[in-house]
N, C-alpha and C positions, 0 to 999 in steps of 0.2 A: 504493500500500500504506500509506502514511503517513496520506494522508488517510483511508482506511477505517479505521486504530488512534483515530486524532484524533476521527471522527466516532460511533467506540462507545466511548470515555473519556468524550464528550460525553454520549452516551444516558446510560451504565452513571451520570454524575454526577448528574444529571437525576431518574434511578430512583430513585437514595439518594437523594434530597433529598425526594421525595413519598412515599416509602417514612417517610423522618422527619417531616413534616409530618401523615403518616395516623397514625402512634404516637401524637405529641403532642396529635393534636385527638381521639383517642380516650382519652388518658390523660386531657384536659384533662374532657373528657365525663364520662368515671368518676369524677370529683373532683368533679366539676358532683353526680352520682346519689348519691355516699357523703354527699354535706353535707348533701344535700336529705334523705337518709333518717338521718342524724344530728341534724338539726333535729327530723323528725318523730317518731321515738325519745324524743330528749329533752323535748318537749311534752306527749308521752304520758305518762311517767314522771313530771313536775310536776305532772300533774294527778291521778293514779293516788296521790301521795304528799299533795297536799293530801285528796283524799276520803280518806285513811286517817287523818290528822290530824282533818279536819271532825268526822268520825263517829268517833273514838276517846276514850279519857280520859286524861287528864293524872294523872300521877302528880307526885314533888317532884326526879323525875332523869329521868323517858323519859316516852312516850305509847303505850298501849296502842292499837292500831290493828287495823284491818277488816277487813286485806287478805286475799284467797285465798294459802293457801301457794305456789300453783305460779307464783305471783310471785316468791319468792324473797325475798320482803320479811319480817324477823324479826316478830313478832308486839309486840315491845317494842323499841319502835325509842330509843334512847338520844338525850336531848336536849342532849349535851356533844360535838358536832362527832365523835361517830367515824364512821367509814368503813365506810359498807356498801355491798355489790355486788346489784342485782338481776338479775334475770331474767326479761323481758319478752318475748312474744312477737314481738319485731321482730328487727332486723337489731342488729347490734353488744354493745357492752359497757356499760354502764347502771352509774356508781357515785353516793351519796348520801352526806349529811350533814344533818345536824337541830340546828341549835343555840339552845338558848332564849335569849334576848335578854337575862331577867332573869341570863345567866348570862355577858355580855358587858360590858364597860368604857364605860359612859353617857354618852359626850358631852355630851346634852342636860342632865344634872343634874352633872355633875363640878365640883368647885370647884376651886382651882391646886393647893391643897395633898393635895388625890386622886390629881389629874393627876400631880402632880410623883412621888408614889409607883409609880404605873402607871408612867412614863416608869424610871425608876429600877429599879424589876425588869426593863424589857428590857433594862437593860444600858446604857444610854446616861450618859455621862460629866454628871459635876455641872452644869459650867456650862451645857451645850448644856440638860440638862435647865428652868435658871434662865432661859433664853431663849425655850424652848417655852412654857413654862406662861405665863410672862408674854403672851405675845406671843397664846395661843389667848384670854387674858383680853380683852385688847384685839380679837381680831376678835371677838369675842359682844358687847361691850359699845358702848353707843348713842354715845358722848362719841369726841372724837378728844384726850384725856389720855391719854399714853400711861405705861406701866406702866415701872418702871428698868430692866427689861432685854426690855421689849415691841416693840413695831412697832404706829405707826396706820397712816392713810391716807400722809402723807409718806413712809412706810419703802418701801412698796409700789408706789408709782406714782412719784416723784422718784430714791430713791436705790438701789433693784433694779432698776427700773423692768420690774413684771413684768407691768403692761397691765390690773391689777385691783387693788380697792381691797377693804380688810376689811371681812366681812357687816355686822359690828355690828347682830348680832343673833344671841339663841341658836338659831334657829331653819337651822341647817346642814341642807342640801337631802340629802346623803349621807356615809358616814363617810369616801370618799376625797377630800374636802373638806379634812378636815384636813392633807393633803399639801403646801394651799397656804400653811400658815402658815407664819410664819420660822422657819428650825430646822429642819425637818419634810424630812427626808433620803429620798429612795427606799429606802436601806436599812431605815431604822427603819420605814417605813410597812410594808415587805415583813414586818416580823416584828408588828408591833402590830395590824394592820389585821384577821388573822381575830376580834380579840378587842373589837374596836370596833363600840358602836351610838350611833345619834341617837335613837331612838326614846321617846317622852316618854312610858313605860311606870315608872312608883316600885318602887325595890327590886332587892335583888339577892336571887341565888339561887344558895348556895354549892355545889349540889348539881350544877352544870350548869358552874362559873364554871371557865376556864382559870387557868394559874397565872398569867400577870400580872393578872387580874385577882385571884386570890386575896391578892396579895403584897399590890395596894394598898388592897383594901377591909379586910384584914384585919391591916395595918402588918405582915407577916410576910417575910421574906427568900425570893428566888427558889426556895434550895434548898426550904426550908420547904413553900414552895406545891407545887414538884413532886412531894412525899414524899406529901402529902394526895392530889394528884390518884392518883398510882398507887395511895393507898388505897382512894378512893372507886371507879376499875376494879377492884381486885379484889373488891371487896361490891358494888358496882353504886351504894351509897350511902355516906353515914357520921354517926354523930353525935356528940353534943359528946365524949361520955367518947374514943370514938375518936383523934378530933380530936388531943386532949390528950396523949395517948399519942407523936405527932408534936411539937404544940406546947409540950409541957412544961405548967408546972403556969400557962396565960395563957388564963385563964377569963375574963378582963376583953377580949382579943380576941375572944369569942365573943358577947359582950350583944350587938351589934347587929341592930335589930329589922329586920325585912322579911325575912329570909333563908328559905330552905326551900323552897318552892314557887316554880314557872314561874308566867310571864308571862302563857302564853296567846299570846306573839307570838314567832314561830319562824322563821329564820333558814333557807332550801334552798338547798341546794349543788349541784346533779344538773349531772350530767355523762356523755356517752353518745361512744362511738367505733365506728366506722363505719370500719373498712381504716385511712384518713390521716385521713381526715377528724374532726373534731371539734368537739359543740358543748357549751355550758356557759350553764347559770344560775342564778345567783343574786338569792332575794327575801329580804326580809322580809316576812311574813305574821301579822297579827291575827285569831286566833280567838272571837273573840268575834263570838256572831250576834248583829243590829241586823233593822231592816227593810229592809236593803239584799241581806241572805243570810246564809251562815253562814260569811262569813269577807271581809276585806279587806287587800287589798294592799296595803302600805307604799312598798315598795321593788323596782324590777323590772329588774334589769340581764342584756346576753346577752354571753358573750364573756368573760369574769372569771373 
């Protein structure tokens, strides 16, 4: 009798165990079908959002676009990072972002004393900020002189010893590059980095620009910049007289030239979910046609 308890404990363990191994390869299955059909969503959706861009027109805040409504896609799609949801004939949930480049924080063109104002309206404390700026001087720059509170090649490879040496060169491959300079904290990078480009596009566009970068192109205070940006949401735009109204009577903050008008090179967010599953990407994209087509790609990351 014992051995017949013992030898169906045996089965009945046996049963569970294949019974769990059938769940997990079939769960593991379905995770395998959501990804694949969260990829191909979100393919679809990138592409379905550049031909809207391609063949739309650019206004000095959004881009009127092409799209069928029963995409879900607004007709005026706003070029300052807000959040829209479409609706695609696929499987999942489909959200987007559009953000004009001329309305992001320039790498490529920053000088310390930009930088040090950018860095400054996110919050980051004086000295740490005298240490970034310097130290991003010194990776763009060709020379190993280093800046009084910078990092060359010694700082990086002898005394962090981080296995890489500074580009010394302005020519930064991506804007999460700048993570690896000295200073350059996960946290600070997690809040500056929606508002960072490399892209060697001249000009900014206050009509598109978040508030750090409003603060430091405009020498104006955090709060300052966030009061504009909620102005510029409620009109969809704004201009000088507006402005002023926020700024006070700093007309002499507002002369600078280039402002107003987009890039033409636009920044996609798309992002599509699928049950668990989920994919994401982010480019930057150049609208301007050549004889290569009617648009190229900058910058093309998956997973971000």
């Amino acid at each position: 009798m014992v051995f017949v308890l013992v030898v169906c404990l045996i089965l009945l363990s046996g049963a569970a165990w294949v019974v769990q191994m059938y769940s997990e390869n079939v769960e593991a299955t379905g995770n395998i079908i959501y990804k694949m059909e969260a990829e191909v969503a979100n393919e679809s959706a990138m592409q379905l959002l550049q031909y809207a861009v391609a063949t739309g027109t650019f206004t000095s805040s959004s881009v009127l676009g092409n799209i069928p409504r029963e995409f879900g896609v607004p007709a005026n799609i706003r070029l300052d990072g807000s959040r829209y949801t479409a609706k695609l004939p696929v499987k999942g949930e489909t959200t987007f972002s559009l953000q004009d480049l001329a309305g992001c924080f320039n790498l490529f063109f920053a000088a310390r004393h930009d930088l040090a104002r950018f860095l400054a309206a996110a919050g980051l404390p004086f000295e740490e900020v005298a240490v970034i700026k310097d130290s991003f001087a010194d990776w763009k720059d060709s020379d190993d002189l280093q800046f009084p509170n910078g990092a060359e090649r010694w700082y990086y490879v002898q005394d962090a010893q981080t296995g890489y040496k500074p580009r010394n060169s302005i020519f930064l491959q991506t804007p999460e590059e700048f993570s690896l300079i000295r200073g350059v904290k996960p946290e600070y990078m997690q809040k500056i980095l929606p508002e960072l480009t490399i892209t060697p596009v001249g000009g900014y566009n206050i009509q598109t620009m978040g508030p750090l970068g409003l603060a430091a192109v405009l020498g104006i205070s955090e709060d300052e910049a966030e009061r504009l940006v909620a102005l510029r949401r409620a009109r969809g735009h704004f201009v000088t007289e507006e402005m002023e109204t926020v700024l006070g009577s700093a007309r002499e903050r507002l002369t600078i030239s280039g402002f107003g008008f987009p890039s033409q090179a636009v920044r996609f967010h798309v992002e599509t979910v699928v049950e668990k599953a989920r994919s994401t990407i982010r480019a930057d994209v150049l609208f301007l046609e050549d004889e290569l087509g009617p648009f190229r790609v900058l910058t093309w990351a998956k997973g971000l």
